[in-house]
VEXPAGU-601359 format. One record per residue: residue number from 1; x, y, z of N, C-alpha, C, O in turn. Coordinates in steps of 0.001 Angstrom, whole numbers, plus 500000, padded with zeros to 6 digits. Example, Ala and Ser with C-alpha at 12.3 -4.5 7.8 and 13.67 -1.06 7.14 Angstrom:
2
     i      n.u      n.v      n.w     ca.u     ca.v     ca.w      c.u      c.v      c.w      o.u      o.v      o.w
     1   513190   494310   507800   512300   495500   507800   513200   496700   507800   514236   496681   508465
     2   512850   497750   507080   513670   498940   507140   512900   500030   507870   513409   501138   508039
END
This chain:
249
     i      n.u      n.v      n.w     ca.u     ca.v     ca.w      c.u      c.v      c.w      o.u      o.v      o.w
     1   411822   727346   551758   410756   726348   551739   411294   724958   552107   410719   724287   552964
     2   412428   724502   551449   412765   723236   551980   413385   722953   553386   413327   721852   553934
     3   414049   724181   553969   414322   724258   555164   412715   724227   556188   412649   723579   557232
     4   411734   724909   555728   410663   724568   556557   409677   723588   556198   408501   723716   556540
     5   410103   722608   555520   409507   721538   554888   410262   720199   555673   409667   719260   556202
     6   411887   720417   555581   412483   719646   556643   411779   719976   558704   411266   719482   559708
     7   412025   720502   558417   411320   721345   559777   410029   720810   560624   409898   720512   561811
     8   409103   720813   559481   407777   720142   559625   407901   718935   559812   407002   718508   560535
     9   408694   718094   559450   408701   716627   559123   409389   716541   560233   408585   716012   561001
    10   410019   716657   560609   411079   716322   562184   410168   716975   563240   410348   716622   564406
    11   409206   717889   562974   408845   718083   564021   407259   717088   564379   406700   716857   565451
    12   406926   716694   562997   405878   715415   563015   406969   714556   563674   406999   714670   564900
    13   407809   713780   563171   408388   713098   564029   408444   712819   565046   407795   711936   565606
    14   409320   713598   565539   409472   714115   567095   407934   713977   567984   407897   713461   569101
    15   406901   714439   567395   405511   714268   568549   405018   712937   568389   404772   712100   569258
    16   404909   712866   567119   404364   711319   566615   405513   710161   567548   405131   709519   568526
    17   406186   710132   567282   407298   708993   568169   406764   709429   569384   405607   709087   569630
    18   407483   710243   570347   406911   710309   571302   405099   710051   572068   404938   709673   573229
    19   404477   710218   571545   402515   710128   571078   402977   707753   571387   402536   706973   572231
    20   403668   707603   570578   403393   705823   570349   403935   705415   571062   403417   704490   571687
    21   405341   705858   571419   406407   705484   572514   405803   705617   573762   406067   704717   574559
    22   405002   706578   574168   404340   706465   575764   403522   705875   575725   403168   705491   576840
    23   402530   705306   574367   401235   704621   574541   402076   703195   574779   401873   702557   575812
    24   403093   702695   573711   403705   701093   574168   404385   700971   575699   404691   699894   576211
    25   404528   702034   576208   405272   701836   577293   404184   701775   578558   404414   701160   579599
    26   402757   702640   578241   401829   702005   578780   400842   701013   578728   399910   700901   579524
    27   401138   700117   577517   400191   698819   577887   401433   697498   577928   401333   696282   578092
    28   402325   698196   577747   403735   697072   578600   402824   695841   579335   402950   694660   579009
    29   401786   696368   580494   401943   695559   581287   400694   694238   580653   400653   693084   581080
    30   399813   694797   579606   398816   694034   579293   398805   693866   577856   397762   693814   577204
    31   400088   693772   577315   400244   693285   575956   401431   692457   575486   402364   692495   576288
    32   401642   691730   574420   402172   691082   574445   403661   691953   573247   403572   693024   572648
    33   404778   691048   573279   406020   692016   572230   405630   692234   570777   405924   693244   570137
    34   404976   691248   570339   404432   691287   569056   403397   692374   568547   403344   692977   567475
    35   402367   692436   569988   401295   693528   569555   402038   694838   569569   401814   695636   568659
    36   403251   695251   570898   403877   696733   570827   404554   696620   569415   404317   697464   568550
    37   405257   695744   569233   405873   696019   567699   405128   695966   566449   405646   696247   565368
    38   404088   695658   566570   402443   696308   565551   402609   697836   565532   402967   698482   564547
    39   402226   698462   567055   402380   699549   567781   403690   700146   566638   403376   701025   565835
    40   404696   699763   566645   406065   700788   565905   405670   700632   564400   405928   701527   563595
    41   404984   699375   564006   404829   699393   562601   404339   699920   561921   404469   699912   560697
    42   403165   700925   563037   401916   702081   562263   402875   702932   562331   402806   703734   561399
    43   404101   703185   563317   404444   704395   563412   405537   704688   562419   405856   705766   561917
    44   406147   703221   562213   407122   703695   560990   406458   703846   559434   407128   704408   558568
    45   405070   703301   559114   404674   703861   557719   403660   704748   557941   402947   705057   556986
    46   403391   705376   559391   403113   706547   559259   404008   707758   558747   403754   708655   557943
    47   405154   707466   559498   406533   708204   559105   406868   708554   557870   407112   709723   557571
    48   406920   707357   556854   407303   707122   555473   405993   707758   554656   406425   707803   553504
    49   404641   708268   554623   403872   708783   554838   404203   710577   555007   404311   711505   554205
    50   404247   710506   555783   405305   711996   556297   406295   712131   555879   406628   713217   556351
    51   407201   711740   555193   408522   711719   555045   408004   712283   553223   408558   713213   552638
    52   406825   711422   552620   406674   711869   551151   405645   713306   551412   405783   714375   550818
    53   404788   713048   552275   404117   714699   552484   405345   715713   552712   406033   716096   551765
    54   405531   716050   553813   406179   716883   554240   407806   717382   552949   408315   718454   552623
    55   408014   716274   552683   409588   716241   551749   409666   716023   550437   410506   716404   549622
    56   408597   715298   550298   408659   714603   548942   409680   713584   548345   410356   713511   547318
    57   409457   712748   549588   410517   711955   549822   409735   710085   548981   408848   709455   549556
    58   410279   709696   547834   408930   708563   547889   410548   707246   548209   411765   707323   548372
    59   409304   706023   548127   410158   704759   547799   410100   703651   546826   409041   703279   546322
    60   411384   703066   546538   411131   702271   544639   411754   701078   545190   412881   701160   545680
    61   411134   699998   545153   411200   698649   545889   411625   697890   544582   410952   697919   543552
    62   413046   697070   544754   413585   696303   543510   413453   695091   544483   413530   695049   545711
    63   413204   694013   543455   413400   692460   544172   412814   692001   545308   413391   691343   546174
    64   411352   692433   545320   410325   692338   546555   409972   690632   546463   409712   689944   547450
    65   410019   690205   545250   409887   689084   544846   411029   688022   545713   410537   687049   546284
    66   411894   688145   545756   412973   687796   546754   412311   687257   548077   412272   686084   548449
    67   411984   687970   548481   411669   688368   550028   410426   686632   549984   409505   686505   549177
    68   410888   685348   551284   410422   684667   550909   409059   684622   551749   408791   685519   552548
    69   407976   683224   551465   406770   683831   551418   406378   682850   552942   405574   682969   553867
    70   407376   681940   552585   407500   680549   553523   407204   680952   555474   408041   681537   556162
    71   406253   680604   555834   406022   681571   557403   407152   680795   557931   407920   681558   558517
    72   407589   679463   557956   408527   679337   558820   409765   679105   558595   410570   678334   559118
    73   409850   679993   557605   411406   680447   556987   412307   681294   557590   412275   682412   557075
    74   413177   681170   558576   413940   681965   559400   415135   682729   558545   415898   681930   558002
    75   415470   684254   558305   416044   684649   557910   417311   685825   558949   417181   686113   560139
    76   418221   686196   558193   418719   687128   558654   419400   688158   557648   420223   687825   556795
    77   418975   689373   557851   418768   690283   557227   420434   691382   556913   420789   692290   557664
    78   420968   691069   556002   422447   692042   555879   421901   693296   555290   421081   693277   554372
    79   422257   694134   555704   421987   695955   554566   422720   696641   555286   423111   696703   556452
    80   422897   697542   553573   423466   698957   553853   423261   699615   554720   422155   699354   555193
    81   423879   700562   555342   423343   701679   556337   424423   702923   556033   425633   703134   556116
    82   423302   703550   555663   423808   705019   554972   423124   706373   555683   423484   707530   555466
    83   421674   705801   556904   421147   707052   556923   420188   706522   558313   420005   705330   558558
    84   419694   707523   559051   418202   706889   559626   417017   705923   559034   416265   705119   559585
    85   417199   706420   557432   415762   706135   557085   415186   704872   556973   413963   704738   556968
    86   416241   703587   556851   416133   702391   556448   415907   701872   557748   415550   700698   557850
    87   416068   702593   558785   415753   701989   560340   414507   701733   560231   413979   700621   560237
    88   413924   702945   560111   412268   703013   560328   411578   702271   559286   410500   701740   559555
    89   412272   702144   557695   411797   701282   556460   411496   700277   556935   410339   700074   557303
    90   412420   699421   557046   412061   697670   556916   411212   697542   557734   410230   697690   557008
    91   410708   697330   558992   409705   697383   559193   408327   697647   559277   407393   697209   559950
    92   408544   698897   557975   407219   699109   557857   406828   698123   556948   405627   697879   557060
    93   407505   697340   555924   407475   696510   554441   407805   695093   554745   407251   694385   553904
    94   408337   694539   555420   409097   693250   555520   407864   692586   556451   407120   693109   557280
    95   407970   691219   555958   406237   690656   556460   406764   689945   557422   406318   688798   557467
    96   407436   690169   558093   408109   688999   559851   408197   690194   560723   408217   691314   560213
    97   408260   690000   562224   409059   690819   562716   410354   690551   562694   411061   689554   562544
    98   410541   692075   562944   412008   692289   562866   412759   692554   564271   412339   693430   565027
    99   414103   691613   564654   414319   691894   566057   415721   693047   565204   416253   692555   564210
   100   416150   694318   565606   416959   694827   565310   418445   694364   566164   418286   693911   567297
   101   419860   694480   565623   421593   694532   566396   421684   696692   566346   421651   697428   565360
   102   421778   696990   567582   421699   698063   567148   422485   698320   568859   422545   697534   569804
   103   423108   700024   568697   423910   700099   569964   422895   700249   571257   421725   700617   571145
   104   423476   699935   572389   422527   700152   573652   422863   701200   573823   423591   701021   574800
   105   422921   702670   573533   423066   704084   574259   421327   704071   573810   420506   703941   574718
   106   420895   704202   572485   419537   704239   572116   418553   704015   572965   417501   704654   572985
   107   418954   702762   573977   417703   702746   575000   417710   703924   576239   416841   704153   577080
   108   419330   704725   575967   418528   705555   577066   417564   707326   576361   417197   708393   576853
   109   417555   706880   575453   416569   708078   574423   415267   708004   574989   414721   706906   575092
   110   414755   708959   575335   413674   709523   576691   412432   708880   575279   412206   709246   574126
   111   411835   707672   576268   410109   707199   575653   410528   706411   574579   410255   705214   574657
   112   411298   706920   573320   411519   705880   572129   413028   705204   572843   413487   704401   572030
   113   413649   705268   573724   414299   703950   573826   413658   702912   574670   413782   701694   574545
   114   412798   703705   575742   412593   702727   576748   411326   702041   576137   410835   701063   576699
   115   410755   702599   574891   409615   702104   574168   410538   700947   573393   409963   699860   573441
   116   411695   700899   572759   412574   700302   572469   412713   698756   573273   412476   697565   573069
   117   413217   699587   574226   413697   697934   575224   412401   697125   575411   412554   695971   575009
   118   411065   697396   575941   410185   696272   575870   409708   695531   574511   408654   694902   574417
   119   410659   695708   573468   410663   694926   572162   411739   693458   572193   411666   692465   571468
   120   412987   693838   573607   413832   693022   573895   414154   692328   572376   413902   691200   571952
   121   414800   693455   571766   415730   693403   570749   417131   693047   571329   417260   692715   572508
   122   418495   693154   570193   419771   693028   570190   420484   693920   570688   421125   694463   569789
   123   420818   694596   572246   421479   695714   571959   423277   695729   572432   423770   695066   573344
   124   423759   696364   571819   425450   696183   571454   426189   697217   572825   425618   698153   573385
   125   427546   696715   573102   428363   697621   573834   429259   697501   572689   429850   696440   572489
   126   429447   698815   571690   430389   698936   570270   431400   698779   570757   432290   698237   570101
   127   431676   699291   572382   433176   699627   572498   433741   698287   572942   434956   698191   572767
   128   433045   697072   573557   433761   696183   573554   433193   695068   572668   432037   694662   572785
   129   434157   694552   571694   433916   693587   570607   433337   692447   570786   432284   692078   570265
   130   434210   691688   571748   433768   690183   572450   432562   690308   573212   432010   689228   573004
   131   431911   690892   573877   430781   691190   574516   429771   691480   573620   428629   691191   573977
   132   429930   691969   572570   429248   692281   571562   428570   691244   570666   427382   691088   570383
   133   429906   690438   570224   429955   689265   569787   428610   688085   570136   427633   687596   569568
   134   429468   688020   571732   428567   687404   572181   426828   687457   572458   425957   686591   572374
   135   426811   688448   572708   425075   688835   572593   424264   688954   571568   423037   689025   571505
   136   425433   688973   570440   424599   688716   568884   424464   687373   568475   423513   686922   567836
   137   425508   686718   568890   425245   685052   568761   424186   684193   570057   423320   683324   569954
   138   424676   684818   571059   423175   684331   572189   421817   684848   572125   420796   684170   572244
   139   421892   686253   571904   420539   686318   571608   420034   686137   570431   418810   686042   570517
   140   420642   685992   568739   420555   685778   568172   419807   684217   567300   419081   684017   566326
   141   420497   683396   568326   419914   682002   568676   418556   681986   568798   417749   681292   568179
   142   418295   683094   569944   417004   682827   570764   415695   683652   570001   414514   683455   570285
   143   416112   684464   569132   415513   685522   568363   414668   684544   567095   413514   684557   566666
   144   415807   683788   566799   415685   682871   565524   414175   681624   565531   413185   681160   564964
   145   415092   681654   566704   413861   680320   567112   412694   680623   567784   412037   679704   568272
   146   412329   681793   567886   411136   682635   567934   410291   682898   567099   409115   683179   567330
   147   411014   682803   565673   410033   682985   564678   410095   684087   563811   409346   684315   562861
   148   411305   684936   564317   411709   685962   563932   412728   686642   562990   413746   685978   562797
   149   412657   687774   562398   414153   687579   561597   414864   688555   561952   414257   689444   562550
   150   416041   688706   561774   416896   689546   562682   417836   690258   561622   418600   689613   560904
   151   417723   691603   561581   418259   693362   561018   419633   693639   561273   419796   694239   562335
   152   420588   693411   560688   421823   693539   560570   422395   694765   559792   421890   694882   558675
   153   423378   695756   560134   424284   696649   559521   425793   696199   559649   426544   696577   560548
   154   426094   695431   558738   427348   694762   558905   428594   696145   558954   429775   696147   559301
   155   427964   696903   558595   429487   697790   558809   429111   698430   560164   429943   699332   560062
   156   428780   698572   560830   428265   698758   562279   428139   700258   562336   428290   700859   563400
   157   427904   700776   561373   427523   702409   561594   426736   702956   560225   426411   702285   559246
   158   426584   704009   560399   426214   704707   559336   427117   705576   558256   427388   706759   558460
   159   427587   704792   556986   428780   705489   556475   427617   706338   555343   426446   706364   554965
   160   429119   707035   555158   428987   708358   553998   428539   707570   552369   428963   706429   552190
   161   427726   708208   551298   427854   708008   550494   428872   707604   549579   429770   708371   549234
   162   428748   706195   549094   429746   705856   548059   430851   705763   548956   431801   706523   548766
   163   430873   705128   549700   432283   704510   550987   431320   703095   551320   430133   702780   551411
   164   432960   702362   551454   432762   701310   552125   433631   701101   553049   434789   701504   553151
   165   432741   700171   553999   433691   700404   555574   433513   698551   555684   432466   697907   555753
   166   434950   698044   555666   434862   696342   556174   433647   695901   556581   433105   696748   557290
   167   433059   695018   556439   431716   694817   557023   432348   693778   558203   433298   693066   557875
   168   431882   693710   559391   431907   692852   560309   431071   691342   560535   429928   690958   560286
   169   431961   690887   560978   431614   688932   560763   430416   688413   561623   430034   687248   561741
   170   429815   689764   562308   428441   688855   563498   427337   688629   562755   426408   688310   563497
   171   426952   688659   561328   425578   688549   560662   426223   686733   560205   425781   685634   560539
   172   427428   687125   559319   427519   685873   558485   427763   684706   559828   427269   683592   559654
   173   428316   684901   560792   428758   683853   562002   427393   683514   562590   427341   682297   562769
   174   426343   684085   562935   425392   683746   563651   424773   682586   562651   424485   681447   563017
   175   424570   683322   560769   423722   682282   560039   424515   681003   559979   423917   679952   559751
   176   426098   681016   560206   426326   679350   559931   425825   678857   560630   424999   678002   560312
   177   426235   679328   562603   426074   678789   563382   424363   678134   563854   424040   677250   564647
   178   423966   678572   563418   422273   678554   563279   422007   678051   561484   420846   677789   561171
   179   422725   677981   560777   422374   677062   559418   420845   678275   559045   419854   677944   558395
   180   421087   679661   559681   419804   680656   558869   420353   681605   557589   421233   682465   557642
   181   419563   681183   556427   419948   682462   554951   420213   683487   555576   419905   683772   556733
   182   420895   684174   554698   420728   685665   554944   420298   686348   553340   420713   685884   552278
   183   419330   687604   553481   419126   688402   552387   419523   689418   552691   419317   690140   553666
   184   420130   689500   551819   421309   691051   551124   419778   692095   551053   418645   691756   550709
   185   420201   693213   551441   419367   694104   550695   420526   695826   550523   421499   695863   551276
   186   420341   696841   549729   421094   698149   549420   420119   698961   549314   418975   698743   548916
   187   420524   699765   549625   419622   701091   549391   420239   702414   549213   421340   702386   549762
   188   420055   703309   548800   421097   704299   548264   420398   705657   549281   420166   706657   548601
   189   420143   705758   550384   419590   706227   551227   420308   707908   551521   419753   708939   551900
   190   421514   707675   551220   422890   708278   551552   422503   709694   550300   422911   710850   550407
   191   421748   709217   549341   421331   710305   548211   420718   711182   548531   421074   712226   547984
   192   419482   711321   549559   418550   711515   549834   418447   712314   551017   418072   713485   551072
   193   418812   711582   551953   418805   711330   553354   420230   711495   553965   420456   710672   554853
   194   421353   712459   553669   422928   712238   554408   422796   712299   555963   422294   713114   556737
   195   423590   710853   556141   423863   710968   557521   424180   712671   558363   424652   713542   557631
   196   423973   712938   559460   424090   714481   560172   423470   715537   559395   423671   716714   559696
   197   422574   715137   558207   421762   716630   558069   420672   716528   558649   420186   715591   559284
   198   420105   718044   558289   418612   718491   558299   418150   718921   557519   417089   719514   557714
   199   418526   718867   556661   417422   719314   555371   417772   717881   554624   418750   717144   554499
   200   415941   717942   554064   415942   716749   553143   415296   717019   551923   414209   717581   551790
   201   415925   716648   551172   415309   717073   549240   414618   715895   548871   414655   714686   549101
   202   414026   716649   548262   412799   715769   547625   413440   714628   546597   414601   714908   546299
   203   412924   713362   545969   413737   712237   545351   412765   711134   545587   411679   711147   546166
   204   413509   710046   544917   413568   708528   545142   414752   708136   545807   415923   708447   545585
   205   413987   707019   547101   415131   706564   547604   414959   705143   547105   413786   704769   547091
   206   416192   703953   546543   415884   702809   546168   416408   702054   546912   417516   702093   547447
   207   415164   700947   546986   415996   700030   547903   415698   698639   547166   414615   698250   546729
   208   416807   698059   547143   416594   696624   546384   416986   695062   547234   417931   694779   547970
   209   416117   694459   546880   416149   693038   547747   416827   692295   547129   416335   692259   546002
   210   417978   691441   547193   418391   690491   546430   418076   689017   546775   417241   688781   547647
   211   418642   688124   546195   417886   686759   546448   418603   685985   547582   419790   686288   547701
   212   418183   685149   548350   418263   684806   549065   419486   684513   549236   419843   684460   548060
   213   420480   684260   549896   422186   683748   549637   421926   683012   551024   421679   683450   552147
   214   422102   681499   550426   422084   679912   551387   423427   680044   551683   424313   680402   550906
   215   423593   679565   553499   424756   679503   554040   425269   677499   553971   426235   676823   554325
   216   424221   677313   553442   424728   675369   553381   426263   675163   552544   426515   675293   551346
   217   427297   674732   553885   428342   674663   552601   429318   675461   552958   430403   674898   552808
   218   429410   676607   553395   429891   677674   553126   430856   678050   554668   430487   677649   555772
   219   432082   678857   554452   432964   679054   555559   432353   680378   555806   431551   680732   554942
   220   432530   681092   556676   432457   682561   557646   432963   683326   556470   432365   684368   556200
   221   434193   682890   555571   434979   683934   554569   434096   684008   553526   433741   685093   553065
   222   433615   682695   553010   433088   682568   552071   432020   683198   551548   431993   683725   550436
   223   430786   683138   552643   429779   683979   552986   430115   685450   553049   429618   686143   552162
   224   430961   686105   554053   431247   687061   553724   431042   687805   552937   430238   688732   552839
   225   432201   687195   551991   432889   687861   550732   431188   687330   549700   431011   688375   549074
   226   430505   686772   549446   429056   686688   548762   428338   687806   549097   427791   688538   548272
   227   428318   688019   550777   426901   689331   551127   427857   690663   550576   427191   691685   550416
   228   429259   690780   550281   429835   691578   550380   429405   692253   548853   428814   693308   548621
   229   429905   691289   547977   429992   691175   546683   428673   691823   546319   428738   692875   545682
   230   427545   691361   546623   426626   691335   545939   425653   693089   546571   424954   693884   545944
   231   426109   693044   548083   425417   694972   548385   426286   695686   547762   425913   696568   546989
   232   427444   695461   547962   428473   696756   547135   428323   696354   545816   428755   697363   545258
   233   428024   695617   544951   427890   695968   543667   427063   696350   543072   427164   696994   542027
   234   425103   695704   544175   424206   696283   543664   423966   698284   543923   423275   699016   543215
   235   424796   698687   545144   424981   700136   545570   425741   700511   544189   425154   701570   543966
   236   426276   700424   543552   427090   700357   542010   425743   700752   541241   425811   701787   540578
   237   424924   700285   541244   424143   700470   540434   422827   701177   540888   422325   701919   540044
   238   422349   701091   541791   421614   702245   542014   421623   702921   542578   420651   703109   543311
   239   422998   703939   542623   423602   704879   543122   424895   704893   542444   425872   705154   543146
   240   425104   704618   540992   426460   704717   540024   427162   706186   540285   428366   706306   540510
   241   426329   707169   540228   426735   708471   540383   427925   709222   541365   428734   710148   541300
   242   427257   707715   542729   428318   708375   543938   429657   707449   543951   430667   707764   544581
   243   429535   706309   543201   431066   705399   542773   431718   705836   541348   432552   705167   540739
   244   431266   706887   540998   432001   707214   539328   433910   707580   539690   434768   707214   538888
   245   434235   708271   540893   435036   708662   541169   436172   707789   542145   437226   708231   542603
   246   435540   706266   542322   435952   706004   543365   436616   704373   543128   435789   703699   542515
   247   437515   703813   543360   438180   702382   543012   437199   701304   543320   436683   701491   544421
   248   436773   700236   542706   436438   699246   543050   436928   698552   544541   438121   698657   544827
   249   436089   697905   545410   436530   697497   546690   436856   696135   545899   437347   695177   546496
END
């Protein structure tokens, strides 16, 4: 049953993405980026929707209160990344758009990448650093001052439960350089949802918002070591189970 319960749900997936991805890629020419990314926003809490039908998959929102209310409050967004699922999350919940840092192979994914690129998001060459760098701080600039807030995975992949992987300096460098907050958020996704499976068990996945962390003041290290402190310790706690065995970072 749970193997054809996973089954069902990937295979909603799979048509549903594809179904929205050809409709945004056909009014490209008579709509604007904001309305196609409306367009992904039905499709990701349709998903989350599907994800509790099909799986019995729900979600438990800590520190929504956080999240500020201010429209022309420019933020940038640090989180965990443990799984797919938090891709498709924040945007269904977070009241700005969201421009995603995410790798450029994704845009060549048949309909959902090229539905992707007319969002003219962040996209990365992992394999070279400085190039990388740079397109997160240039377009990053330009993202900001759009009105927008911008989706960061500081460890630049999707790690395993209860691991931590160095987080990388392009979230905290863009907010000095641009004087934009960043909000921490964790989610224990990795419980639920393991990176490379297919079967998914039924649960709570939690995801918690923390409070705003102001870059006024503050060095590249300094900041850092704050967004650092505060996801890996809140993953400590709602997900204690998968650090019982494991050293403090």
């Amino acid at each position: 049953m749970l193997w054809l319960r996973s089954f069902l749900f990937y295979l909603f997936g799979f048509t549903t993405v594809t179904i929205v991805a050809s409709a945004i890629i056909l009014v490209i020419p008579f709509t604007s980026r904001s309305t196609r990314y409306q367009m992904g926003v039905f499709w990701c809490r349709l998903t989350q929707k599907a994800l509790l039908f099909f799986c019995g998959i729900n979600l438990k929102i800590k520190g929504f209160e956080n999240i500020p209310q201010d429209p022309n409050k420019s933020l940038i967004i640090l989180g965990k990344h443990q799984s797919a699922w938090e891709t498709f999350i924040y945007p269904a919940f977070f009241p700005r758009q969201l421009c995603f840092v995410f790798k450029r192979e994704l845009l060549f994914v048949p309909f959902f990448g090229w539905a992707l690129a007319s969002l003219r998001m962040i996209h990365i060459n992992r394999g070279d650093r400085e190039k990388a760098r740079e397109a997160v701080n240039e377009r990053g600039k330009v993202v900001l001052s759009e009105g927008n807030w911008i989706a960061i995975y500081p460890e630049g992949t999707r790690t395993p439960r209860g691991s931590f992987k160095p987080y990388r300096k392009g979230g905290v460098r863009l907010a000095i350089s641009t004087q934009t907050d960043i909000l921490p958020v964790a989610q224990n996704s990795g419980a639920i949802w393991p990176r490379n499976t297919f079967l998914k068990r039924p649960g709570v996945i939690a995801l918690s918002i923390g409070p705003v962390i102001s870059v006024v003041g503050k060095t590249e290290e300094q900041l850092q070591l704050e967004v650092e402190a505060w996801i890996e310790g809140e993953m400590r706690k709602i997900d204690a189970p998968a650090y019982t065995n494991t050293l403090s970072n």
